[in-house]
N, C-alpha and C positions, 0 to 999 in steps of 0.2 A: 504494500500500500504506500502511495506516495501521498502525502498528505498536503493540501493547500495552505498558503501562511496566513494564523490568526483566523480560521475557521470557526466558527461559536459551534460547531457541533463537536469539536477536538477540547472542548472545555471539559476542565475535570468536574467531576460527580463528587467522586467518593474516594478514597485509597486506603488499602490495607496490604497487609504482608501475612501471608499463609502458605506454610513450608520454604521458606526458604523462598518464592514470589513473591514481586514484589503488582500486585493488581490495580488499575487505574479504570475507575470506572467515569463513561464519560458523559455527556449529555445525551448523545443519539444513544444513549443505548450500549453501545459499543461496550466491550471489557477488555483490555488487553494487558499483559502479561509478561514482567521481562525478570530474568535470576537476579535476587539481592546482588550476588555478587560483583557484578558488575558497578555496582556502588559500592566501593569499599568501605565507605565510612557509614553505610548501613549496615555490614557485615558488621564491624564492630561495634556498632551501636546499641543499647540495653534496649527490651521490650518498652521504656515508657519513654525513651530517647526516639527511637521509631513511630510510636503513634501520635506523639506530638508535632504535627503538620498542621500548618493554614495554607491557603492559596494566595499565589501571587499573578503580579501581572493577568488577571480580568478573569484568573481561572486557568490560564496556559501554562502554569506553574506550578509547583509542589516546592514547600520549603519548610524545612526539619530546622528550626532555628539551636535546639540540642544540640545538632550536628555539624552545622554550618553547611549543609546540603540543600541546592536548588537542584530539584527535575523538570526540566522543559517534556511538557507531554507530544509535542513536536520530532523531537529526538527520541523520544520511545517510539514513535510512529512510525519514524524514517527507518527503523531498526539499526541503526548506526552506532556503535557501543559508545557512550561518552568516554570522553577526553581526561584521562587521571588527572588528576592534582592535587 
């Protein structure tokens, strides 16, 4: 799926982490699905460091302020692994 930029139907829902997934539920409905691992600093992160999330940028965003983690729901879409740092 190649996803359009700033799309209001790519806005996040909902997000949780179950086995080791990390799930972004979106407005259309959609649910998509990428391994923790790929965030490292989800991998290290405690269960209540993890579920502490708000949404950024109108919803096109995920940000773990625990962690110092932002997920562009754009880049889970592209299926493109993010960029370490």
């Amino acid at each position: 799926m190649q996803p359009s930029a700033l799309d209001p139907k790519h806005r996040v829902k909902d997000v949780c982490i179950v086995n080791e997934r990390l799930y972004v539920d979106l407005e259309d409905g959609q649910t998509v699905s990428v391994p923790v691992e790929i965030y490292p600093r989800l991998v290290n992160g405690t269960d209540e460091q993890r579920t502490n999330w708000h949404l950024i940028r109108s919803g096109w965003s995920i940000h773990r302020p625990d962690l110092d983690e932002d997920i562009n729901t754009l880049v889970i879409l592209s299926g493109i692994r993010p960029s370490q740092s």
